[in-house]
N, C-alpha and C positions, 0 to 999 in steps of 0.2 A: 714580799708583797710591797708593793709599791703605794705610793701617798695617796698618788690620787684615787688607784683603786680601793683604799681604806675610804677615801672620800665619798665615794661613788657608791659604795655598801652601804655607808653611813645616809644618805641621800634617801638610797632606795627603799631601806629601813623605815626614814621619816614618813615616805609617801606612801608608803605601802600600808600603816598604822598596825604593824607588828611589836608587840611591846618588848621582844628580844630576842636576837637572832644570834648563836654561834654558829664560829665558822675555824676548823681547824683542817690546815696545809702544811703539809712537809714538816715545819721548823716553826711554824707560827701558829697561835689558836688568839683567836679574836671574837670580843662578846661586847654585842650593843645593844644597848638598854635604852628604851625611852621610857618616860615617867607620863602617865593621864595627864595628871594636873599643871606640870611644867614641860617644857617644850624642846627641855637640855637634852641629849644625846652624848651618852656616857659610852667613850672604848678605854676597855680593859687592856693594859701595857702586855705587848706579847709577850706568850710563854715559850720556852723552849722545851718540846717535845721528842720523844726520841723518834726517829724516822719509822714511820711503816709503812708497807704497799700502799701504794696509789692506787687508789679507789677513782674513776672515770664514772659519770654518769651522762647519759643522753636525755635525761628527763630535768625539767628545769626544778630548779631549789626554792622555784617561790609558790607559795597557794595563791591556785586560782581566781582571776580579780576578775572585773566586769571589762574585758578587751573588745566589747564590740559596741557600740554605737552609732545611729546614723548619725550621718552627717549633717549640719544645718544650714548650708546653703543651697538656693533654687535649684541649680541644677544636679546636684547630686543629693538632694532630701530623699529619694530612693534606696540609694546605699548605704551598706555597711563598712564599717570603720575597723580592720582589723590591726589592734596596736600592738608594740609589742611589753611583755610581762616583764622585763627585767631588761639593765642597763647592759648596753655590752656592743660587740660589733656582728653587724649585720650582711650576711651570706646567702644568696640567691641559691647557691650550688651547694652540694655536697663536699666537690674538689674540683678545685680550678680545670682538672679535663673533663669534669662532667656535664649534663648539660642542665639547665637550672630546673627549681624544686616545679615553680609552673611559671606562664609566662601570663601576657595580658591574652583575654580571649578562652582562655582556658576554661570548663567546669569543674570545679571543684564539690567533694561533699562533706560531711564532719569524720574527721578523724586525717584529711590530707595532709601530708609534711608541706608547707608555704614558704618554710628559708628554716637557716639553725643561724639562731645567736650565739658567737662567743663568750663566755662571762667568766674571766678568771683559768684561763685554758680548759673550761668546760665547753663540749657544743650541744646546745639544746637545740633542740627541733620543735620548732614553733609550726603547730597542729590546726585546722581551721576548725573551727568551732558554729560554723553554719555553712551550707552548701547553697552553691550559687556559680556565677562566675564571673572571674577577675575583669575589674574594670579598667584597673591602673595600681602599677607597683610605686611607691611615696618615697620609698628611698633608695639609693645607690647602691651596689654591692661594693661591699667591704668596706662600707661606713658605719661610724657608730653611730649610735640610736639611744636614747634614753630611756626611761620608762614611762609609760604610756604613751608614746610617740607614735604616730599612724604611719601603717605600714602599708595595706593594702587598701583598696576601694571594691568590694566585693555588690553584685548586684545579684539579689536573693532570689528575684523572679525567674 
C-alpha cells in the first residue's frame, strides 16, 4: 500500500467522523482511530499477515452519508447534487469498450448504476439514490474524485 493512499484513508476516515476503520490487504492490516475529544488520527504500524484469497467487493466499504443536495446557485437551485461516497478514481464505464453507465439527457431512477469508483483495486458502483434525469456529469472519466465531491447534476422533476 502506498503513502498516499494510507493518506487518503486516513482523510476519508477524518471526514467521514467514523471513530475507527480497519482495513486488511494481502500483507498489510491497517487500523485508524480517531479520538471525540482530540482531532489526532492514530495508524497502527502494518502487520504482516499470512496471505489468503482475495475477497473483491462491488459494494462500497463506506456507510451511507447524505450524497445528495441541491445545489445553491440561481440557476440550478432545482437540482440535485450527486457526490461521490469515497475517495478514489472515477469511471463512467464499466470497461473502456463499453459504453457509459448514463449519459447527460438520460432518466434515471433509485437503484441506477451512475459510474464505479476505484478505491484501493476495489470498483464500487456508485447507485443513484433519487430518480430524475441527468443534467450534467461534473467530472472526467478516469479522474480522481474526493470524497464528497459533486458528481452529477440530476433534475428530480
Amino acid at each position: 500500500m502506498k503513502l498516499k493512499e494510507i493518506q487518503n484513508l486516513i482523510k476519508f476516515v477524518a471526514k467521514s467522523g467514523a471513530s475507527e476503520v480497519s482495513l486488511e490487504m494481502e500483507n498489510v492490516k491497517i487500523t485508524v482511530k480517531t479520538a471525540k475529544d482530540t482531532p489526532n488520527v492514530v495508524v497502527q504500524e502494518p502487520v504482516v499477515i499470512p496471505p489468503q484469497h482475495q475477497v473483491s467487493s462491488t459494494q462500497p466499504y463506506t456507510t451511507k452519508t447524505d450524497l445528495l443536495e441541491p445545489t445553491t446557485t440561481d440557476e440550478n437551485s432545482n437540482y440535485i447534487t450527486i457526490k461521490s461516497p469515497i475517495i478514489g478514481t472515477f469511471y463512467r464505464k464499466p470497461s473502456p469498450d463499453k459504453p457509459s453507465f448514463v449519459e447527460v439527457g438520460d432518466s434515471i431512477s433509485e437503484g441506477t448504476v451512475l459510474c464505479v469508483i476505484e478505491a484501493m483495486k476495489l470498483f464500487n458502483d456508485i447507485e443513484s439514490e433519487v430518480s430524475g434525469k441527468i443534467v450534467k456529469v461534473l467530472v472526467d472519466d478516469s479522474s480522481p474524485v474526493e470524497f464528497d465531491q459533486p458528481l452529477f447534476l440530476v433534475d428530480p422533476s
